[in-house]
KETIDREN-666014 format. One record per residue: x, y, z of N, C-alpha, C in turn. Coordinates in steps of 0.001 Angstrom, whole numbers, plus 500000, padded with zeros to 6 digits. Layout:
<rs>
XYZXYZXYZ...
</rs>
This chain:
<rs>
303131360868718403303617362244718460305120362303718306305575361751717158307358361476717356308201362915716920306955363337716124307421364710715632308014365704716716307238365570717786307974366297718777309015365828719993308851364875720182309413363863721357310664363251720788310718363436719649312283362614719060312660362684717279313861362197716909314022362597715552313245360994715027312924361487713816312534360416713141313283359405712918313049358365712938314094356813712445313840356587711080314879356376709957314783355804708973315799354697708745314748353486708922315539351855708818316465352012707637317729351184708038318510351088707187318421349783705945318864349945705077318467348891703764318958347797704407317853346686704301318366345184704867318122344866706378317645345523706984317691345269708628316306344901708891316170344196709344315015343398709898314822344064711327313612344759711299313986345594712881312729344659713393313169345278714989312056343761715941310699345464716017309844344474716089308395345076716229307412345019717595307916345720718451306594345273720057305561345906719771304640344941720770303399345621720843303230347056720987302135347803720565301841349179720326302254349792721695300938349104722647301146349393723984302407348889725443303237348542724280303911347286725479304967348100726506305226350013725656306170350497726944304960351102727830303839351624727287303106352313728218302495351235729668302232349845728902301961348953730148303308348382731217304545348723730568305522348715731654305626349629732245305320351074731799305610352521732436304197352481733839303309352081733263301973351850734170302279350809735391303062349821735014303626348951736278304208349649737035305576349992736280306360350717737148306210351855738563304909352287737321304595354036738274304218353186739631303300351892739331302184351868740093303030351103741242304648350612741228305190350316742314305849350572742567306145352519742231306841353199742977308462353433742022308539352403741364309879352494740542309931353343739336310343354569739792310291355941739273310903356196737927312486355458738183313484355614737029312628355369735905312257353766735749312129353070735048310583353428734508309778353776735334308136354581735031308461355726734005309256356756734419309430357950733474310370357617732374311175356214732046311960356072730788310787355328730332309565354425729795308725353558729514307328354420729222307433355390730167306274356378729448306647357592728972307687357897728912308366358436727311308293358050726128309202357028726483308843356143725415307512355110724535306915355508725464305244355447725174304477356461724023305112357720724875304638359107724241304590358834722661306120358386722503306674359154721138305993358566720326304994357667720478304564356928718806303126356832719251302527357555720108301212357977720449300531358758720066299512358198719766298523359221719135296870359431719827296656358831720049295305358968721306295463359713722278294720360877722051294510361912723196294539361105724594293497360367724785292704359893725807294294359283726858294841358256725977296260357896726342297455358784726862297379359706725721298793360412726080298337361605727009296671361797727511296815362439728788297127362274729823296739360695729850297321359743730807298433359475730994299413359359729890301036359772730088301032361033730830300802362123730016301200363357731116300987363145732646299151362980732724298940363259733798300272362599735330300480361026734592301402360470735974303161361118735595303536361471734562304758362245734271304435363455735317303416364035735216303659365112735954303651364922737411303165363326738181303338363261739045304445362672739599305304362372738424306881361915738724307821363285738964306912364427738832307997365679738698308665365863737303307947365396736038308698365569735018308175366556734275307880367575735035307193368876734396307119368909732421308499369277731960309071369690730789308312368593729536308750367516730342308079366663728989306513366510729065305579366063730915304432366512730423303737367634730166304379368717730016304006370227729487303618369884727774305133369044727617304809368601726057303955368310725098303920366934725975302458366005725822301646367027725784301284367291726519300093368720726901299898369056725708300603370179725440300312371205723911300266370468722786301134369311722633301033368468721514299134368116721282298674367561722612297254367365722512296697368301722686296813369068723015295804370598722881296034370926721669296603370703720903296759371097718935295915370115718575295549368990718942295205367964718088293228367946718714292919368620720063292080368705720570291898369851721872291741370569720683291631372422721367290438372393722785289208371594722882288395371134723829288153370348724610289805369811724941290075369029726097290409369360727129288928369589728091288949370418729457290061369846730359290668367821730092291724367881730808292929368306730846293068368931729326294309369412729030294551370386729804293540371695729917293714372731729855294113372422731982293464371391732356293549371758734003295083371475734372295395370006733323297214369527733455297789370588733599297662371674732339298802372554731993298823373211733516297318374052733517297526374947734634298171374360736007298018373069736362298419372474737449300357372449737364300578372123736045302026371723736152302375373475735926302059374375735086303180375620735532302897376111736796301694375674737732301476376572738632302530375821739869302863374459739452303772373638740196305424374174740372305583374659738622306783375360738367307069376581738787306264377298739047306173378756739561306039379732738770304954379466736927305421380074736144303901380363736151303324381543737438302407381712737742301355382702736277301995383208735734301365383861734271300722382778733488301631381824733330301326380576732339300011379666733049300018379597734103299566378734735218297834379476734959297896380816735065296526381959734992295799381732733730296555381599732540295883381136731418295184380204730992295597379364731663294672378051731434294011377654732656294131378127733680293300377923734696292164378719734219292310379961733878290933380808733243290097380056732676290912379358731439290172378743730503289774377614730638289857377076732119289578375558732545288135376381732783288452377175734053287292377733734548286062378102733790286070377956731920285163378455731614284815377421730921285159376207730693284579375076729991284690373726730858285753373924732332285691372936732933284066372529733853283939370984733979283096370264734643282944369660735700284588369539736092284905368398737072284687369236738410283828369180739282283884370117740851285170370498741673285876368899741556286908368923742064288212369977741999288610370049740275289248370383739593289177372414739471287351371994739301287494373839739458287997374567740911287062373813741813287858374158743428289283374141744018289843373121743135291741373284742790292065374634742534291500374786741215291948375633740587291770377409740976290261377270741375290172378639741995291006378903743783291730378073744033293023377768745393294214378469744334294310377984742880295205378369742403295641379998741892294455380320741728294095381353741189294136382495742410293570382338743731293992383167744832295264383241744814296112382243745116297732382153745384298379383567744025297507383433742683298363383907741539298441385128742146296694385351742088296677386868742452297059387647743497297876387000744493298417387722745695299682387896745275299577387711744767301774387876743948301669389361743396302663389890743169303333391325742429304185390791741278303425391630740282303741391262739012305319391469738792306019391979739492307399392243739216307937391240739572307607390923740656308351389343741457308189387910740518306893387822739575306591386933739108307550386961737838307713387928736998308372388130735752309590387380735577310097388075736996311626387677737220311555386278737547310758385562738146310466384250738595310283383588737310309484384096736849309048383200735662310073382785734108311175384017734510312060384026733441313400383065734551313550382447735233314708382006735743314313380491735684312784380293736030312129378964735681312596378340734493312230379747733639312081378844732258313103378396732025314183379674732524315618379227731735316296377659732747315553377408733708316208376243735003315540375012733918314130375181733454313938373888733078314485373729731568314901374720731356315384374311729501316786373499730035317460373926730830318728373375731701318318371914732105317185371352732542316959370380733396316942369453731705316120370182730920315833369244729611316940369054728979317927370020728773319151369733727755319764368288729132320340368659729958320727367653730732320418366356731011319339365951730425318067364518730883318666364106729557318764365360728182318843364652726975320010364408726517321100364890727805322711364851727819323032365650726048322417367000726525322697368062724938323114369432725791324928368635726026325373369495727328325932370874726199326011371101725065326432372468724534325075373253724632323852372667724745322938373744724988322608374090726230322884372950727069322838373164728057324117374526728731324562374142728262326093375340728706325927376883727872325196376791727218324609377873726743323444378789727464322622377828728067321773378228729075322172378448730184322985377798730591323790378398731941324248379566731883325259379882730482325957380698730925325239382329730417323687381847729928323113383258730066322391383070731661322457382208732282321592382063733721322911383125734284323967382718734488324587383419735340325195384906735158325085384972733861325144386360733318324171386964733944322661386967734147321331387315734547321252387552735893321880386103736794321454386138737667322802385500738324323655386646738643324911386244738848325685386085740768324616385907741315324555385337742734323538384096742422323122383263741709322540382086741264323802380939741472324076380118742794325254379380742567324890378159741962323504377372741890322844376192741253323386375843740099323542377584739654323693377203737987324950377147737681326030377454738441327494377790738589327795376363738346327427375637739350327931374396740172327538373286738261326185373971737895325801372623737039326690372983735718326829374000735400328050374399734295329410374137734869329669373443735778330995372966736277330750371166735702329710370717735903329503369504735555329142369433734075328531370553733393328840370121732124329408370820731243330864371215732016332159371778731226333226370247731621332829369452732391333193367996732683333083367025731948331984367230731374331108366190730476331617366784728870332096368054728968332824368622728052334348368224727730334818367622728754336091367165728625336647368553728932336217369763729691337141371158729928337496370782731418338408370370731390338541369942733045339096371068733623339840371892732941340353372918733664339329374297733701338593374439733044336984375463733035336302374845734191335498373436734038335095373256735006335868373464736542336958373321736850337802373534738303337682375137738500337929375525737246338216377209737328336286377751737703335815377229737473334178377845737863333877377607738915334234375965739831333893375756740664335126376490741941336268376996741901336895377892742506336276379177742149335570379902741285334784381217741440333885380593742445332836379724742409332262379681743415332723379625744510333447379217744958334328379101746060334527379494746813335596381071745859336158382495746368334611382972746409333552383414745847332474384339745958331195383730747086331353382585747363330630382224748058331014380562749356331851380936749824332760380083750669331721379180751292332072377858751356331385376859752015330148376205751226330084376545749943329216376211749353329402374619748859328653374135749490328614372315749749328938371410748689327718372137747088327685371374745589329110371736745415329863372762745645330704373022744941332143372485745313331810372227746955333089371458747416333009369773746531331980368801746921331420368031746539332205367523744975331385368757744387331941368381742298333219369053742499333988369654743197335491369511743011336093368131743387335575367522744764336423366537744767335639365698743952334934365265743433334648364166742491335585364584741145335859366066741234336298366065739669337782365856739836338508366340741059339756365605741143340185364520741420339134363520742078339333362108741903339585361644740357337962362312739820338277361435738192339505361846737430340501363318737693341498363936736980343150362958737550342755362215738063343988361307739188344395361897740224343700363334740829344345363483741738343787363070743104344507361571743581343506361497744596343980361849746181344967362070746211345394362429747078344690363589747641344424364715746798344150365868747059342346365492747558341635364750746197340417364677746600340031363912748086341204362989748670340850362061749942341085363265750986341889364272751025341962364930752118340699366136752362339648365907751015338796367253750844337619366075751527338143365047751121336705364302751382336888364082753297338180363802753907337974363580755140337574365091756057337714366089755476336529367307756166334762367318755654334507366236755399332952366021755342332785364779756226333334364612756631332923363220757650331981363486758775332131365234759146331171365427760374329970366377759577330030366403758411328876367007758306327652366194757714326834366724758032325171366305757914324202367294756982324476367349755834323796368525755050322337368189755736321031369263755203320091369386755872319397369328754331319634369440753575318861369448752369318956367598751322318188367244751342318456365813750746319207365398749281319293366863748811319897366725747444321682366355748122322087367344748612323602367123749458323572366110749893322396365406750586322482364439751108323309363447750022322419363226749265322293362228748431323852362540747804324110363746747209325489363942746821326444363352747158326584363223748882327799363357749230327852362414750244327241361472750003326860359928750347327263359033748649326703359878747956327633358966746523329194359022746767329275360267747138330679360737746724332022359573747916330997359530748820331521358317749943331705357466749570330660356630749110330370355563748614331346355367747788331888355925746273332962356203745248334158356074746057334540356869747399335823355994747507335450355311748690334630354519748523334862353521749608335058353783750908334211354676751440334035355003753172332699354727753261332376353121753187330903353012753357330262353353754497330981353386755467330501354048756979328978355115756780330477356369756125330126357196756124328900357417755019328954356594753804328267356730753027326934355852753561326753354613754387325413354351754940325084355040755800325744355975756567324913357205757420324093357595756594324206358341755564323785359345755112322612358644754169323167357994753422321657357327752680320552356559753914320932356153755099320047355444755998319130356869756156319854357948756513318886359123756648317719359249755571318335359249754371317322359528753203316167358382753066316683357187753467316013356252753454314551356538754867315122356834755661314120356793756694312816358305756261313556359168755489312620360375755203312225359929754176312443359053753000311490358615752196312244357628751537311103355794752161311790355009750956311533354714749998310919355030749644310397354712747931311029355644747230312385354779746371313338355725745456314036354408744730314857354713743502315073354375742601316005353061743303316212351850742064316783350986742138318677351305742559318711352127741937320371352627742421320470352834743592319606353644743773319918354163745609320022352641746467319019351878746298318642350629746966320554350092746744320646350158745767322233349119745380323439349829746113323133351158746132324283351788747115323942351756748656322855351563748695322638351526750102322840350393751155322420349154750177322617347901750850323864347671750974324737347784749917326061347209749551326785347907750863326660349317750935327360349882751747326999349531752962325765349086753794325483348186754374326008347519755085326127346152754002326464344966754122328215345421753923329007346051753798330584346421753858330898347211754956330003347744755555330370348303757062329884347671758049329661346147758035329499345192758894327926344548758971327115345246758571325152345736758937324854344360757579325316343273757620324928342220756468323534341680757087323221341648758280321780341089758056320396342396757682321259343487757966320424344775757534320033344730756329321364344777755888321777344812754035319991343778753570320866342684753457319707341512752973318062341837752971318083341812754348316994342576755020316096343682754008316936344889754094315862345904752864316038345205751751317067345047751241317408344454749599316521343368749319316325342280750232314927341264749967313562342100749920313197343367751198312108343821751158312077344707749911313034345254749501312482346961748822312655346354746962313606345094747045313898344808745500313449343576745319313195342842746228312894341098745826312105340858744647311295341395744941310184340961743871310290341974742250311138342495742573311287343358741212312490342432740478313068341502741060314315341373739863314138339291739735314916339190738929314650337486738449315137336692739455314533335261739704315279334611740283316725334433740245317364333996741102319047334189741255319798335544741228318841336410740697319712337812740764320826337825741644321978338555741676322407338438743112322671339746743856322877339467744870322971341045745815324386341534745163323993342963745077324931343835744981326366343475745747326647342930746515327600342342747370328175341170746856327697340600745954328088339278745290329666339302745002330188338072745240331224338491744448330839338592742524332337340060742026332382340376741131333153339265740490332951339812738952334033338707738227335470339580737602335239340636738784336593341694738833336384342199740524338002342455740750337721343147742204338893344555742212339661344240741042340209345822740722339813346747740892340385347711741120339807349444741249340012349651739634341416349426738978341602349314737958339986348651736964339545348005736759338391347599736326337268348725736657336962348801737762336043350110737949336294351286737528337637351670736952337714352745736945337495353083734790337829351648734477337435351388733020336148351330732877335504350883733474333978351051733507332930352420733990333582352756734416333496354705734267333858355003732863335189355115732608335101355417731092334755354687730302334146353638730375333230352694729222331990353400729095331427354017730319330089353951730307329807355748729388331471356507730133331394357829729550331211357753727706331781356728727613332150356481725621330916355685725426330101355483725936329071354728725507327919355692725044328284356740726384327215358541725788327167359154724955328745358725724766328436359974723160328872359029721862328817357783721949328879357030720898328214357795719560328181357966718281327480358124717510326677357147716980327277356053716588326194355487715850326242353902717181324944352946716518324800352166717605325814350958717568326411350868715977327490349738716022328749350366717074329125351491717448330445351780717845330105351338719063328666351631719915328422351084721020327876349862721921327337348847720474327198347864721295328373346876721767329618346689720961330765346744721658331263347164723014330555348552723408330883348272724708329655348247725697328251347853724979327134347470726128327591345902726223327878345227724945328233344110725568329473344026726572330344344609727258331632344598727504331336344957729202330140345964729293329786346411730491328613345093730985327664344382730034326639343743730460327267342396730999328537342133730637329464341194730823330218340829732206330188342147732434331470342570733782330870343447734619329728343786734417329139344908735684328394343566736849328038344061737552326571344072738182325651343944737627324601343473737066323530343759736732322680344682736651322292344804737898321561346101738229322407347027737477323372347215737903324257348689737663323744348894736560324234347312735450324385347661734312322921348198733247321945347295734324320645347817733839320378349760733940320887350270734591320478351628735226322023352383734123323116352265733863323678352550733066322866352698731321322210351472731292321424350823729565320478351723729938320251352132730816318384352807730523318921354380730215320188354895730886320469356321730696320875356626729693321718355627728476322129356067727476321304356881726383321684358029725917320886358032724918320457357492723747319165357444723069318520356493722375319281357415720674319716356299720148320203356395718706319179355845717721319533355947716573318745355339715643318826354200715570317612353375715136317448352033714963318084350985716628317238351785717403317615351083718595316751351324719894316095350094720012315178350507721411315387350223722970316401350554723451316770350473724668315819349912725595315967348673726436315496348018727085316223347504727805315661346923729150316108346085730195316665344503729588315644344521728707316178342862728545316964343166726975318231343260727135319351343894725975319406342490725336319434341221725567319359339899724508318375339961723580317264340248724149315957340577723318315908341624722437315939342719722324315822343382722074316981344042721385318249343876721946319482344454721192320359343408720200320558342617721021321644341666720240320884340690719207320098340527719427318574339279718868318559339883718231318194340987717744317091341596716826317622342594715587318197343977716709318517345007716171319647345018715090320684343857715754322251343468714796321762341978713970320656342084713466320285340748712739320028341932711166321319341084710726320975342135708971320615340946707975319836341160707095319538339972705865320368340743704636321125339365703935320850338077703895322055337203704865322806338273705451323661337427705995323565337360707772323367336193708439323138336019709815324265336773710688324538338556710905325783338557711312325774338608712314324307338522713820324435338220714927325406337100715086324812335908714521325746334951715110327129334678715640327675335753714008329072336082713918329867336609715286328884337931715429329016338609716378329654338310717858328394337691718340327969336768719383329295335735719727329764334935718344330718333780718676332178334666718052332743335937717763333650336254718059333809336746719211332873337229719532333023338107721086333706337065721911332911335574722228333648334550722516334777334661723047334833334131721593336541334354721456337337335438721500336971336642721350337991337828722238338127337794723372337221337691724533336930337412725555338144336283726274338180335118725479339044333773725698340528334375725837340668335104724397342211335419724102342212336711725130341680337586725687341965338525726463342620338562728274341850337871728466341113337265729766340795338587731050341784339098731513341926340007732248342245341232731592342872340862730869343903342429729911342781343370729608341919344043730418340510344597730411340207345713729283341518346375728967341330347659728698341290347064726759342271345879726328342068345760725208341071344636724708340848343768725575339104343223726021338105344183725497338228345377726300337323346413726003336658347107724757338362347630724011338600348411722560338541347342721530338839345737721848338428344533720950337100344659720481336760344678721266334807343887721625334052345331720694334601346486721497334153347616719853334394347566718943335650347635718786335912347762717036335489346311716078335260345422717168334607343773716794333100343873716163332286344465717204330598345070716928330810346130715638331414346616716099331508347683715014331740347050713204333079347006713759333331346341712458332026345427711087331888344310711790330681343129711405329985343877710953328931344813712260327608345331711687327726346443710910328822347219710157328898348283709340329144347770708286329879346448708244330663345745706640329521345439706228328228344463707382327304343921706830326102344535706357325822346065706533325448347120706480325538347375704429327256347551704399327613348228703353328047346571702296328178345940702729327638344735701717327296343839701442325937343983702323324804342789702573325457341563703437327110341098703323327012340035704092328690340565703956329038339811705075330495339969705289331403339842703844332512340564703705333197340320702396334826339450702506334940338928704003336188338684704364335712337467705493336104336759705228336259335287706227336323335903707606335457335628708552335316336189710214336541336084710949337133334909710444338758334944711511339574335396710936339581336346709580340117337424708956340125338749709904338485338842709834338035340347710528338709340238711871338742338773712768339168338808713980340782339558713913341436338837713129343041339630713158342983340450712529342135341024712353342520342649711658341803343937712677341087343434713047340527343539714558341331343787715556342033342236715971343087342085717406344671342953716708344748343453715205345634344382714907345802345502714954344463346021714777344025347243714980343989347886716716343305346948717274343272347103718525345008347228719603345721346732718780346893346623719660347948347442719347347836347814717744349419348309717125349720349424717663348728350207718448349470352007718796350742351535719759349955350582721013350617350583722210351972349420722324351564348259721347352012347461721100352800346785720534354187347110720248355205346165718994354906345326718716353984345200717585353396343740716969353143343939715368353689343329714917353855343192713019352967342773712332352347343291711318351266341923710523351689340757710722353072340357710556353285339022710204353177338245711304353258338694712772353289338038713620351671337624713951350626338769713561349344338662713638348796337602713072349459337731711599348805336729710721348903335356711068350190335221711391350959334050711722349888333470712407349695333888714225348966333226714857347358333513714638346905333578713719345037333538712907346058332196712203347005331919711397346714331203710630346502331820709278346422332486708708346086333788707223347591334263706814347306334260705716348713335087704919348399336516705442349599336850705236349905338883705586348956339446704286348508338886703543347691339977702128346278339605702588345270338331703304344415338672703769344315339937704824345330339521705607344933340688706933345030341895706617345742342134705773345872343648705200344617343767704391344124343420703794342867343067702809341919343677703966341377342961705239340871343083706403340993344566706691342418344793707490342795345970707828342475347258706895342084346897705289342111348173704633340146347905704921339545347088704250338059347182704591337592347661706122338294347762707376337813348173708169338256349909708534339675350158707837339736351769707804338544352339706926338421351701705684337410352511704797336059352780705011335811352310706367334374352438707215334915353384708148335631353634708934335491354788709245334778356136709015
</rs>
């Protein structure tokens, strides 16, 4: 069903793309569900969906999507198979179950009707006629209005999952036009006028909320996160030490403003608050587990830490993994704070050469975990299948062009940027892209590299340095070893890809 679930892929001339089994995300999405690991269940049976074609299957996607809470996409699934099999009594009970979940009690009546008149299952009809009392005690005026704020919340929830924040900001800003004591929607058009790079829109929305509705928690919250990330931290540490005595009552705040702890480092305060969430429900995503222990094990609680982190993750990750607590192979704030904006430029990368430059750069220097839960959120580009195991699947496979081997290339300059960099993180960073980049677009546009690799390297480590840097061709060339008319040779083949 790719027609609906995603744009079509058309392989590029020469690329040898890797081939998995038919079933091989739906039997990881089926693991996943079945031990609770949510993230990773609803990215694997998505990705299941899109190249599915068996009713029988992709009801079975819906049906556990919809028990992950992923309404929007198994609604999808849904109608996609109700086109393809108009007399699939399970279709018709999914649908009614998931809008009647959403509150989009009209939608919910329609197909419950029509379960009711071809359904078999005892169970299912006795659901359904529970459902059908609830509809009919409602007033049709109350529902209208309900049903139109739904729709417009989940078109919001979908642009956001698919990080397609201009439509998303489009939907907001008819939500609050509509429904202009709605602060949900205030607060989330503050976050993606952020993601917009409008830093001063987003501040200016989240001060309307502010002034119109004082004390409003999301909105204190995404101000100080947004003036931390703007440098002002001064301002954000003094907003953050008036939350130290509070205890939101709703678990979303919870969870908020226990990250927001966590980010500057008041693990105290930030294992209060996730220990709470933890005790009202532990079965939740691998991140939470990594903020929870760490913070943990940094506010003194190290046999605690270990303790859940062996029980709740042991068996999910490889031997030697190491705890979130490990030492890093950075302990800078400086480093963390590049890896925020690595991960931001990794989102809106366009194509996949600009970004595996910096998945390798993050898979290098993160955490693991982290970096796994970063790789699964990116969005999916062409000719690229996002996976946990990124050797396999990304670097192996996807950057292997015929006739010329330019993984290898790849792989053993990175090396060596890496060597010549060491710490200097930030041009480590912009190397290692314009490095990926470079290779897999030349080798793209002419079958095999057209310039000796320790060419591309100094035209590369030239490119990368000259804005900030007083440094001459000749001095570049000098130390590669190359005359000044290769590197320029270099330097012009890698502008003309742009």
């Amino acid at each position: 069903m790719s027609e609906n679930l995603g744009n079509q892929k058309q392989p590029l001339k020469n690329v040898v793309s890797f081939s998995l089994p038919k079933d091989y995300f739906f039997e990881k999405g089926m693991k996943a569900f079945q031990k609770n690991e949510t993230d990773q269940a609803v990215y694997y049976l998505k990705k299941a969906a899109e190249d599915e074609e068996n009713p029988t299957v992709l009801v079975e996607i819906a049906r556990k999507l919809l028990a992950l809470n992923q309404y929007q996409m198994g609604i999808t699934i849904l109608e996609y198979t109700l086109d393809k099999q108009p007399a699939n009594e399970d279709v018709y009970y999914l649908l009614a179950y998931a809008f009647f979940e959403l509150g989009l009690f009209q939608k919910a009546n329609i197909y419950a009707q029509k379960y009711m008149d071809i359904g078999t299952d005892e169970d299912q009809l006795e659901e359904l006629e529970d459902y059908l009392d609830v509809i009919q005690s409602e007033e049709d005026d109350d529902l209208s209005i309900n049903d139109e704020l739904l729709v417009l919340q989940e078109r919001v929830t979908n642009c956001l999952a698919n990080h397609d924040w201009k439509s998303a900001k489009s939907t907001l800003l008819t939500i609050v036009d509509r429904y202009q004591d709605f602060w949900p929607a205030y607060n989330n058009l503050a976050l993606v006028e952020l993601h917009l790079d409008n830093h001063e829109e987003a501040i200016r929305v989240l001060y309307y909320v502010l002034e119109h509705n004082p004390g409003n928690l999301s909105a204190l919250i995404h101000l100080t996160m947004l003036k931390r990330l703007i440098g002002q931290e001064k301002e954000a540490f003094e907003q953050l030490v008036s939350f130290e005595n509070i205890v939101p009552i709703s678990e979303e705040h919870r969870h908020k403003l226990g990250v927001l702890f966590y980010q500057f480092q008041q693990h105290e305060q930030a294992f209060r608050l996730f220990h709470l969430l933890y005790l009202e429900r532990p079965q939740r995503e691998m991140q939470f587990y990594y903020m929870y222990c760490d913070a943990a094990y940094r506010c003194g609680r190290q046999e605690y830490a270990e303790k859940v982190w062996n029980y709740e993750i042991g068996n999910s990750v490889e031997d030697g993994e190491q705890y979130p607590w490990s030492e890093k192979k950075h302990t800078t704030s400086e480093i963390e704070n590049l890896m925020t904006d690595t991960e931001f430029q990794s989102q809106f990368a366009k194509t996949n050469s600009e970004r595996w430059g910096l998945i390798y750069f993050m898979k290098e220097y993160y955490y693991l975990q982290k970096f796994i839960s970063v790789l699964e959120d990116l969005p999916e580009l062409d000719l690229i299948g996002i996976d946990a195991d990124l050797e396999q699947v990304l670097l192996q496979n996807v950057c292997y062009m015929e006739p010329h081997p330019s993984i290898q290339i790849v792989l053993n300059g990175a090396k060596t940027i890496q060597a010549m960099w060491d710490e200097e993180y930030v041009n480590l960073r912009d190397h290692l892209q314009l490095w990926f980049y470079s290779v897999c677009e030349l080798t793209v546009k002419y079958n095999e590299l057209p310039i000796d690799e320790k060419v591309l390297l100094a035209a590369t480590h030239y490119l990368t340095v000259k804005k900030d840097q007083n440094v001459s061709q000749k001095e570049i060339a000098a130390n590669y070893k190359i005359s000044t008319y290769l590197l320029k040779k270099g330097i012009d083949l890698i502008k003309n890809i742009f």
